[in-house]
C-alpha positions in Angstrom: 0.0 0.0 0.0 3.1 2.6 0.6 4.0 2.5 -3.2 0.9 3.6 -4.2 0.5 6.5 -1.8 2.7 8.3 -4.0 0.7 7.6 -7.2 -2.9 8.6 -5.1 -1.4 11.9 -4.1 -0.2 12.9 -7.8 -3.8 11.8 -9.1 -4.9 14.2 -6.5 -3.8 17.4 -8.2 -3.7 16.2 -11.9 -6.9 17.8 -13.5 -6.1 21.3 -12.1 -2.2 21.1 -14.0 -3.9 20.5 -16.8 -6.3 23.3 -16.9 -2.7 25.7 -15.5 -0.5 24.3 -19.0 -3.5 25.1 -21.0 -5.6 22.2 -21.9 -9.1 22.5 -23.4 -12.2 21.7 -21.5 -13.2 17.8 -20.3 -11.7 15.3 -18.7 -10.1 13.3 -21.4 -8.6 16.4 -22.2 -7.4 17.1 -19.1 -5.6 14.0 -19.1 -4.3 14.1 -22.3 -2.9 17.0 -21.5 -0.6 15.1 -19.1 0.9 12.8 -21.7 4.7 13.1 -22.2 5.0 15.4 -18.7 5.3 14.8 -15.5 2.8 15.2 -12.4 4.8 16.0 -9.1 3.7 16.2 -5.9 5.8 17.7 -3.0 6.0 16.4 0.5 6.2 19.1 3.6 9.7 17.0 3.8 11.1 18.2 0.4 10.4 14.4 -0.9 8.4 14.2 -4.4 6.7 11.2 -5.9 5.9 11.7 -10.3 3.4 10.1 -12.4 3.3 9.6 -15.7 0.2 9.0 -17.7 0.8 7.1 -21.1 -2.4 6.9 -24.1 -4.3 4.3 -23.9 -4.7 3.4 -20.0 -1.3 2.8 -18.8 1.1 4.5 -15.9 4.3 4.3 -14.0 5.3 6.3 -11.3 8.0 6.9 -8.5 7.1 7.2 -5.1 8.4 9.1 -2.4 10.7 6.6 -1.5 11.9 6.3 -4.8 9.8 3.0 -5.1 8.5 2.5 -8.5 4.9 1.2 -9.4 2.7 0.6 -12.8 -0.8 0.2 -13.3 -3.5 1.1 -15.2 -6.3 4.3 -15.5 -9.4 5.0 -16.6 -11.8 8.4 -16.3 -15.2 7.2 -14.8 -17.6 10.5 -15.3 -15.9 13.1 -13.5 -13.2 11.1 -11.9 -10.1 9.7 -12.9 -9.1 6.2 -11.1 -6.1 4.1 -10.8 -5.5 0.6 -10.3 -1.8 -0.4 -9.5 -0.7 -3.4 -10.9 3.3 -4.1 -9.9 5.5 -4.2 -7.9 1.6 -6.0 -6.2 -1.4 -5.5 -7.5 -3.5 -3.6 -5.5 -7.5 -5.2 -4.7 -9.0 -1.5 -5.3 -9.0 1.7 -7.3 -8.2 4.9 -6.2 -10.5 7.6 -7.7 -10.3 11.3 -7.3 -12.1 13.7 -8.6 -10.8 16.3 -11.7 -10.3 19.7 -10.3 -10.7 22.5 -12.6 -8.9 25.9 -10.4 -5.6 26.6 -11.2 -4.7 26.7 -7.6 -3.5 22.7 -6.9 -3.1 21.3 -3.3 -4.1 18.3 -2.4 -3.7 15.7 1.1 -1.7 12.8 0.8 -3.4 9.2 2.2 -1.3 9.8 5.3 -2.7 13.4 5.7 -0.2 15.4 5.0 -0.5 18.7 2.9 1.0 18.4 -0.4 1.9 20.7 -3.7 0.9 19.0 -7.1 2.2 20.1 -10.2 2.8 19.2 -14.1 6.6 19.6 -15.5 7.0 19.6 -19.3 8.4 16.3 -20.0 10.3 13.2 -18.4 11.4 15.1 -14.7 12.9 13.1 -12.3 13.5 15.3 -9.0 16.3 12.4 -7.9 19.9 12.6 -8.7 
């Protein structure tokens, strides 16, 4: 369950990154948008965890930790969910809803405040 909280928390912020790097109306185009960047979100401890969305269903993503995970995606109304499917598959889906503001924060599964963004392209915060 620890890998994915990384992947839950950048879900968290994803629709409203979109809408900031200028992405027309609607949730697949929100999350079209996302394809070929990366989302980040930012700990209170400095520590990031990215997702990246790929066409057709797919995503990877590095936790916190550094941990990395896979899974799938799918936009249900106005909600995008994930199901994680290595390094375990996980027995439910995480959905969140698609916020449209530009402003984009967001509470971790452990409660913690977070910062969510999009960077253009492949962005790796680690060294």
């Amino acid at each position: 369950m620890n890998r994915l909280v990384g992947v839950i928390v950048a879900i968290a912020g994803l629709g409203a990154g979109c809408a900031a790097i200028g992405a027309p109306s609607g949730p697949n185009s929100l999350v079209a948008a996302a394809f070929g960047n990366t989302v980040v979100s930012t700990y209170p401890d400095g520590r990031t965890a990215e997702l990246w969305l790929h066409p057709g269903g797919r995503y990877d993503a590095k936790g916190r930790r550094g941990d990395p995970s896979s899974g799938r995606w799918r936009i249900k109304g106005q909600k995008i969910c994930l199901s994680q499917s290595r390094p375990f598959p996980s027995p439910f889906s995480y959905c969140t809803a698609l916020p449209r503001s530009g402003q984009w924060s967001a509470r971790a599964v452990t409660g913690e405040a977070i910062r969510v963004r999009i960077v253009k392209g492949r962005y790796s915060g680690r060294a």
